[in-house]
C-alpha positions as CSV (number, residue, x, y, z in Angstrom):
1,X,0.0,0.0,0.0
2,X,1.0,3.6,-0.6
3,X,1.3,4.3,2.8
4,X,3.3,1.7,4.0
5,X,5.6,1.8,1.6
6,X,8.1,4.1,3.0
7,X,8.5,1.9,5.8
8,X,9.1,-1.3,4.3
9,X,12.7,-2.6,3.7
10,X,14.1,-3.8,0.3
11,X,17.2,-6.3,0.3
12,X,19.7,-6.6,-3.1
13,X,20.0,-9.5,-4.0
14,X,22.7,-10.4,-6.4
15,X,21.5,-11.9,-9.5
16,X,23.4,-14.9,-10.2
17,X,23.3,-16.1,-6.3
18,X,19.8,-15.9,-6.8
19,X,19.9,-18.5,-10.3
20,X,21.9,-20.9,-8.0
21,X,19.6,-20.3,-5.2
22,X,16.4,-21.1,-6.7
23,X,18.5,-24.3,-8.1
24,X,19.6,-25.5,-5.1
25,X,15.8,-24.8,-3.7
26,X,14.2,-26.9,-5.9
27,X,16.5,-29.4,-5.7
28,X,16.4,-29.1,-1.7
29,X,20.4,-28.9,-1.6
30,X,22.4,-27.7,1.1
31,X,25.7,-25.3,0.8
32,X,28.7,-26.1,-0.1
33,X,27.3,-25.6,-3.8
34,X,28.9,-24.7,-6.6
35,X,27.0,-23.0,-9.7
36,X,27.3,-20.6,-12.6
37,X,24.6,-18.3,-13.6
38,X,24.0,-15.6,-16.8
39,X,22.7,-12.3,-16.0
40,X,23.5,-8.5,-16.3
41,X,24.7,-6.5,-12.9
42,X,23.8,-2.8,-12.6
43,X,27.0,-0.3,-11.8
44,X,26.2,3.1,-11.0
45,X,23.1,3.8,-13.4
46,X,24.6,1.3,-16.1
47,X,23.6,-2.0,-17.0
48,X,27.1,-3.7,-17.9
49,X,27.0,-7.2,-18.8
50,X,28.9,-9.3,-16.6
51,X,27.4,-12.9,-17.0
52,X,28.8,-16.1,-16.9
53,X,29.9,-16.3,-13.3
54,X,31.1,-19.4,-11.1
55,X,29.9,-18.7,-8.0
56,X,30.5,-20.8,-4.7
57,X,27.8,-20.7,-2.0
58,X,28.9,-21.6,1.4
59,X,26.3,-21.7,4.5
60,X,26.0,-17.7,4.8
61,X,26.8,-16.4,1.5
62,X,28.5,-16.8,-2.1
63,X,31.9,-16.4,-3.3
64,X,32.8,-15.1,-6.6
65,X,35.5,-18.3,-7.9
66,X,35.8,-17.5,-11.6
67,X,34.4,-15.8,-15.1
68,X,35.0,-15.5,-18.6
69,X,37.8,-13.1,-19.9
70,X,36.3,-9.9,-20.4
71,X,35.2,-8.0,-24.1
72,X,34.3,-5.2,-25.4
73,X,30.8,-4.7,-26.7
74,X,30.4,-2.5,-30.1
75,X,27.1,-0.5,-29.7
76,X,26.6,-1.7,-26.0
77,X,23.1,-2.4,-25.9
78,X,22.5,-2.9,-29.8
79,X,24.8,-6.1,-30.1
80,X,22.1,-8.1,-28.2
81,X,20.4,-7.5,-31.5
82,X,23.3,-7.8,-33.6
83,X,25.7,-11.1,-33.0
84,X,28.6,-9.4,-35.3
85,X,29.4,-6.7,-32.9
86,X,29.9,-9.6,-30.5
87,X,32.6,-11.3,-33.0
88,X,34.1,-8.0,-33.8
89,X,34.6,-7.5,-29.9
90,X,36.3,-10.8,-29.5
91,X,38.5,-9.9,-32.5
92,X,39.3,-6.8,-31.3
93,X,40.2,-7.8,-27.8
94,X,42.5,-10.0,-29.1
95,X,44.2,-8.6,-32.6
96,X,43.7,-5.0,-31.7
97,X,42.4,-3.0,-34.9
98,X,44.4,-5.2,-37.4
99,X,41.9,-7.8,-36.9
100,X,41.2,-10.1,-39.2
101,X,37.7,-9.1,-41.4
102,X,37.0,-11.9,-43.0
103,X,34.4,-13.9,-41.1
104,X,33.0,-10.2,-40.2
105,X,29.8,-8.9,-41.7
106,X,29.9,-5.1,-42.3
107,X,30.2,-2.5,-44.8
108,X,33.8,-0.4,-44.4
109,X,31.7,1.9,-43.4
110,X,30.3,0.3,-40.7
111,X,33.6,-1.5,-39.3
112,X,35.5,1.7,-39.9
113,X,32.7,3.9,-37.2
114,X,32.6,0.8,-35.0
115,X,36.5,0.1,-34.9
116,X,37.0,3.9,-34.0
117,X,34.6,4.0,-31.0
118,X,36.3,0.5,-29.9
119,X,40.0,2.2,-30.2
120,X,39.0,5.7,-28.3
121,X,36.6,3.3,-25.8
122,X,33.1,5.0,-26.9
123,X,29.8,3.2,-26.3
124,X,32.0,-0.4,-25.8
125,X,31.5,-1.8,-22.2
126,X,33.4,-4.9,-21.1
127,X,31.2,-8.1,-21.0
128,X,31.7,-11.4,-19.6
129,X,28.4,-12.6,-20.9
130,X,28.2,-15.8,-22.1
131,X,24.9,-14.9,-24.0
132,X,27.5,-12.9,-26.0
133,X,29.7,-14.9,-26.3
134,X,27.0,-17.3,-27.8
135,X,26.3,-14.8,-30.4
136,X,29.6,-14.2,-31.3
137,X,30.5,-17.8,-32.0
138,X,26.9,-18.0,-34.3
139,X,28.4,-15.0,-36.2
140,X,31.7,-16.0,-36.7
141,X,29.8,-19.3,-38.1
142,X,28.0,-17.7,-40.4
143,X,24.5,-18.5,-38.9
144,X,23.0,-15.4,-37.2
145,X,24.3,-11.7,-38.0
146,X,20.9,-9.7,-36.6
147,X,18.5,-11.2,-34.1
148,X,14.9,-10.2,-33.6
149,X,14.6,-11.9,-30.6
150,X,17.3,-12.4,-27.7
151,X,18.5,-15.8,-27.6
152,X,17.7,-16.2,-31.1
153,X,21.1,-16.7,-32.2
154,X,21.8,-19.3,-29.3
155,X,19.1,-21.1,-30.1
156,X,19.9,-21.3,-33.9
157,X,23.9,-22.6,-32.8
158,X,22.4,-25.4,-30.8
159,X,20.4,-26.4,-33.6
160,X,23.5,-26.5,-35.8
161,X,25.3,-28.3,-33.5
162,X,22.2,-31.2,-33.7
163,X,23.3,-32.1,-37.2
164,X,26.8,-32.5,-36.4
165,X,28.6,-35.7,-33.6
166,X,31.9,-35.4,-32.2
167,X,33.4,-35.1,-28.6
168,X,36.1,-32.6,-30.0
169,X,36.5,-29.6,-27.8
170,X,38.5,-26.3,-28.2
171,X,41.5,-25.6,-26.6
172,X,41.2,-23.0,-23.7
173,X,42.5,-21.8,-20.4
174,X,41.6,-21.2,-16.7
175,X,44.1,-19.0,-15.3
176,X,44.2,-17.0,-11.8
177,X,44.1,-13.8,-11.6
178,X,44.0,-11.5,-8.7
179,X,42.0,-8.1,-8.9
180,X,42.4,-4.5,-8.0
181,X,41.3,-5.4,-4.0
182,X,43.4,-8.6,-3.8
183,X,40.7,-10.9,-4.4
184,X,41.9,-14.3,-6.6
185,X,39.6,-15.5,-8.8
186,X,39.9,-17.8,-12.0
187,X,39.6,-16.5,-15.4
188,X,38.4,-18.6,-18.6
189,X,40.1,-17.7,-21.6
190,X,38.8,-17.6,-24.6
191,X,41.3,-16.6,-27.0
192,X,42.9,-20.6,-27.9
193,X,39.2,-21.4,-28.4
194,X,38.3,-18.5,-31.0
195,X,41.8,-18.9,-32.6
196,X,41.3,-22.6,-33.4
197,X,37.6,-21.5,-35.0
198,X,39.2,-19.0,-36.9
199,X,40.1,-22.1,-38.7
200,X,37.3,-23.8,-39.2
201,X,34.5,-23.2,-42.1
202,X,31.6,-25.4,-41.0
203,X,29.0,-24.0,-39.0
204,X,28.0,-27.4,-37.5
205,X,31.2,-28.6,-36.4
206,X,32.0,-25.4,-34.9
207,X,28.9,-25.4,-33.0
208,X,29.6,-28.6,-31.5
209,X,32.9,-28.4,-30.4
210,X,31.8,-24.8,-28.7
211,X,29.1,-27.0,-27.0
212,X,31.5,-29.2,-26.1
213,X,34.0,-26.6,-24.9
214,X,31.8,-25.5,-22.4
215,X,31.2,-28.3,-20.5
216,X,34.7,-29.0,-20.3
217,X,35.3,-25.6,-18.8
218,X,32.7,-26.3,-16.1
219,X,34.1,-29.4,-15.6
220,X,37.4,-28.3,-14.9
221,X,36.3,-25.4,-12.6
222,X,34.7,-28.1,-10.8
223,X,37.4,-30.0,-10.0
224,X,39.7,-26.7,-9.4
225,X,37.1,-26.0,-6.4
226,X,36.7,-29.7,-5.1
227,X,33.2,-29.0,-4.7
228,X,30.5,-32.3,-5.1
229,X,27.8,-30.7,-5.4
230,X,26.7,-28.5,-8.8
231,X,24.1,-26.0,-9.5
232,X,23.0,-25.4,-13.5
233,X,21.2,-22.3,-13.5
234,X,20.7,-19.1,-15.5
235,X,19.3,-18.3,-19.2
236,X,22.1,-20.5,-20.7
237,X,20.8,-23.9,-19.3
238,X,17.8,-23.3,-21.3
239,X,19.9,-24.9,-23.7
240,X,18.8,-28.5,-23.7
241,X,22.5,-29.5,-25.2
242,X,24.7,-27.6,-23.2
243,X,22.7,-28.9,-20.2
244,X,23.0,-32.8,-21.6
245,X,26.5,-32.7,-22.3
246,X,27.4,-30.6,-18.9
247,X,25.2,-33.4,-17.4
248,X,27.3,-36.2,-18.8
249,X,30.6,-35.0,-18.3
250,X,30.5,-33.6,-15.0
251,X,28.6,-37.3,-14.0
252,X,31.7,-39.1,-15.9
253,X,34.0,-37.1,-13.7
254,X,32.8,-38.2,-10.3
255,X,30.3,-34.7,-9.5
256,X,26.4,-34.3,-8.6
257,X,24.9,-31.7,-11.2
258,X,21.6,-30.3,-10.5
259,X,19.2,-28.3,-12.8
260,X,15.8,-27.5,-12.9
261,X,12.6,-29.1,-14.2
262,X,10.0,-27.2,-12.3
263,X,11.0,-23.6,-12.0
264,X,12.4,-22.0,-15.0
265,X,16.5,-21.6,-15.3
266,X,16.2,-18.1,-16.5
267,X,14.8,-15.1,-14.8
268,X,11.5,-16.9,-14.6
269,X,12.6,-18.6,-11.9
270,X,15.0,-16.1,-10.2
271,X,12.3,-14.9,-7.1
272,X,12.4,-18.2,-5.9
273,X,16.1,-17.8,-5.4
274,X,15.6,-14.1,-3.9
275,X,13.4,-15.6,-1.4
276,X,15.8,-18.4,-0.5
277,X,18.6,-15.6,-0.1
278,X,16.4,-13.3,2.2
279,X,15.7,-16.5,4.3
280,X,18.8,-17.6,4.8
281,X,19.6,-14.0,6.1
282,X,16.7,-14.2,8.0
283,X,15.3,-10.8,6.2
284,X,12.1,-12.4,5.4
285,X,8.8,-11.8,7.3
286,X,5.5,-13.8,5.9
């Protein structure tokens, strides 16, 4: 009511805790857990996109463990619409402006505008997103330049990926890293993976092994962490292949992964975990 409303309290709750959360609600697991989720955090009165995290969640709180090497984003907002400026960012983060154009769909026009604002830092936010980093991979593909829809271009990679049946993974690297306040984290690196698809042509095969790639990488910051118990949550476990062969492999190698089947992955799902956070801080009156 209106005039109550001044006196009630609000609590933040981070976004990605809450994805592992609501998992680990459904699923009625205790802490230690460790999960990943795929979201956007708000810095000051910006949306930056800083999505795939591996978060650890002890018996009080969460721990921020690892995420994907940062890029830049061309446009900001506008490449969630357009999966090239997502492949141009990954280029440019790791040639610099001598890039190379060929799997890149602009005029010289466009790339010329776009590679200016990247070099002087205009309108070109870092992202750890993996929903970017989806797009980029369907771009550099060939499958999806523009998207009407978000996810669209994810969803179209999985579906090349269907036609196509290997175990082959990328190369890649987790590496520590330690930030401005001390903190240690571990940082997936991207740039062996996009360099090996550089030399690929077929959209299928490239699809796969990117699927594949990233259930190794979640494997392997499993077993970094020593943690049993695994939470798949967040808009990127809508993927039904991703979640299959992340399933599979983390299973192989000895780990409990958990998803959901009743309460949607994405942000459908995500006040379920905003509850489970306000209870366990005991912040919750019904």
């Amino acid at each position: 009511y209106a005039v109550t409303m001044p006196a009630a309290s609000f609590q933040s709750i981070q976004h990605h805790y809450a994805h592992i959360l609501s998992c680990m609600a459904e699923n009625q697991l205790e802490a230690p857990v460790l999960g990943g989720g795929m979201g956007r955090d708000r810095v000051g009165n910006r949306w930056h996109h800083l999505g795939r995290r591996i978060l650890l969640v002890d018996d009080k709180t969460y721990t921020r463990i690892g995420h994907l090497r940062p890029f830049p984003l061309p446009g900001g907002e506008a490449a969630a619409r357009e999966p090239r400026r997502s492949l141009l960012g990954l280029l440019y983060a790791m040639y610099g402006a001598d890039l190379p154009r060929e799997r890149l769909q602009f005029t010289p026009k466009e790339l010329q505008l776009l590679l200016t604002a990247l070099d002087k830092g205009i309108n070109a936010p870092l992202t750890s997103s993996m929903g970017r980093l989806f797009d980029a991979v369907a771009a550099l593909a060939g499958i999806r330049q523009r998207c009407s829809f978000e996810g669209q271009a994810a969803m179209a990679l999985e579906f090349a990926a269907m036609s196509a049946n290997t175990d082959e993974c990328y190369p890649f690297q987790i590496t520590p890293v330690t930030n401005a306040n001390g903190i240690k984290k571990q940082m997936i690196e991207w740039k062996p993976m996009l360099a090996a698809m550089l030399a690929e042509v077929d959209a299928a095969a490239i699809s796969t092994k990117f699927h594949n790639t990233l259930a190794a990488i979640i494997v392997q910051m499993a077993q970094q962490a020593g943690i049993l118990n695994i939470a798949l949550s967040g808009g990127c476990f809508q993927n039904r292949l991703l979640l299959e062969l992340t399933v599979a492999r983390l299973r192989a190698s000895g780990f409990r992964p958990y998803w959901q089947r009743q309460i949607p992955p994405n942000d459908g799902g995500i006040a379920l975990g905003q509850i489970a956070a306000a209870l366990r801080e005991g912040n919750l009156c019904v």
